[in-house]
C-alpha positions as CSV (number, residue, x, y, z in Angstrom):
1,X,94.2,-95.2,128.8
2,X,96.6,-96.3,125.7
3,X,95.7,-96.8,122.6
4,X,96.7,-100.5,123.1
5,X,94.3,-101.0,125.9
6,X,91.3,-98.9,123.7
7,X,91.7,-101.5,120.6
8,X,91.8,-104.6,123.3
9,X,88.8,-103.8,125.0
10,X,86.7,-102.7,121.3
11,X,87.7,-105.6,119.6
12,X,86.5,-107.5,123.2
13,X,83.0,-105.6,123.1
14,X,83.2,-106.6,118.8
15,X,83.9,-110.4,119.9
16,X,81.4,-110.8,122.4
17,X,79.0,-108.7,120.6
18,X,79.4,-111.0,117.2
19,X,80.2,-114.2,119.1
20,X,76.6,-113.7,120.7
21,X,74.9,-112.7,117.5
22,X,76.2,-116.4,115.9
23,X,75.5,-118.0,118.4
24,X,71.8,-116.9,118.2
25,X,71.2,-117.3,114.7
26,X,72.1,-121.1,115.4
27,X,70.1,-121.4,118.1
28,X,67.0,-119.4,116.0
29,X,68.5,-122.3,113.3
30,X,68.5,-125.3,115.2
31,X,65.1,-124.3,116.6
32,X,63.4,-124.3,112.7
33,X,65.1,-127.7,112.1
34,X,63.5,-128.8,115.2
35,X,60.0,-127.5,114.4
36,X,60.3,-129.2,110.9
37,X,61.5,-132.5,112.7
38,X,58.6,-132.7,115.1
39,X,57.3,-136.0,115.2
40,X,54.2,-135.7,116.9
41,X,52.8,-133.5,114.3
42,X,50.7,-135.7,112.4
43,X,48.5,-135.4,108.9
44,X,48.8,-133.0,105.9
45,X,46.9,-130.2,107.2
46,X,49.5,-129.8,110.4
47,X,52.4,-130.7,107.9
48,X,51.6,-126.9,105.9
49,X,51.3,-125.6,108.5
50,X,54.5,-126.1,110.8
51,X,56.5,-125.6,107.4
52,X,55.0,-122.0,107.7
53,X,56.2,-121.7,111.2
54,X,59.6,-122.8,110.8
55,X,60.5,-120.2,108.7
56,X,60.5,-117.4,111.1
57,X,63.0,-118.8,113.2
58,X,65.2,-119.7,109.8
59,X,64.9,-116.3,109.0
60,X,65.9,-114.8,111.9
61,X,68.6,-117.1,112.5
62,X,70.2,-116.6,108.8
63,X,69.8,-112.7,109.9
64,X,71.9,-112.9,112.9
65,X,74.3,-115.0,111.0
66,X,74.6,-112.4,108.5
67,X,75.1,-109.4,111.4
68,X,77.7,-112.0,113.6
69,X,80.0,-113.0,110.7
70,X,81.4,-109.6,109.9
71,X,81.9,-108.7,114.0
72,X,83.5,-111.9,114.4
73,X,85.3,-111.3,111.2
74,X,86.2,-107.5,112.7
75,X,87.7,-108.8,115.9
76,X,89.9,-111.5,114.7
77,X,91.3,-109.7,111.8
78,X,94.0,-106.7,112.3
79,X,92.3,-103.6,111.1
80,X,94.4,-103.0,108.0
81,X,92.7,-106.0,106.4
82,X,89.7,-105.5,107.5
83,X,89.8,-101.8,106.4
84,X,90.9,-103.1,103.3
85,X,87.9,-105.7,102.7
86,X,85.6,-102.8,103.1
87,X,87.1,-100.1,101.1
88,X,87.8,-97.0,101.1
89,X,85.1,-94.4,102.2
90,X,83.4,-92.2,99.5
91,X,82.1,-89.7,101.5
92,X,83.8,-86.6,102.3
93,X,83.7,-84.7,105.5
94,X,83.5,-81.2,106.1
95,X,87.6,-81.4,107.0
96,X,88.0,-82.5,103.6
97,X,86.3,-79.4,101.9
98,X,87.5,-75.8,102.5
99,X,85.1,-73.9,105.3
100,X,84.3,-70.4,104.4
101,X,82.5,-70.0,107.6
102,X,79.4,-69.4,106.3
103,X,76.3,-72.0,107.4
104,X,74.3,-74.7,105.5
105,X,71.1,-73.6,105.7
């Protein structure tokens, strides 16, 4: 397999990974706005409480919002500006340091 091929079929398993994650934190969204719309509910007591249960669903939907964004984000954009928008990484690796061959621990 080429490299080429690897990227396409990551960035395809990135897209469909964050494409699904948005897509359920607007479902998860519209279902909160749904549950706070619901006409049948009826008197003050029923009102409190469906405000409380519609904010499970908000949450979860703003959560999968905030996972789908950057995988969308990932796929679409070539990697040097993604790589970029991240930064560079702080830790270093053991190929970084000189290995004298003796163990950790």
């Amino acid at each position: 397999m080429t490299k080429l091929t690897r990227e396409i079929i990551g960035r395809s398993a990135i897209g469909v990974l964050g494409v699904a994650l948005l897509y359920g934190g607007f479902v998860c969204l519209r279902t909160g706005w749904e549950i706070d719309r619901d006409p049948g509910a009826g008197g003050t007591h029923r009102r409190s409480i469906r405000r409380q249960t519609s904010g499970l669903p908000y949450a979860a939907g703003v959560v999968l919002l905030v996972f789908g964004v950057p995988l969308t984000v990932a796929a679409v954009v070539p990697t040097h500006v993604f790589e970029r928008f991240i930064g560079p990484p702080n830790q270093t690796t053991l190929h970084d340091n000189d290995y004298d061959g003796r163990r950790w621990y």
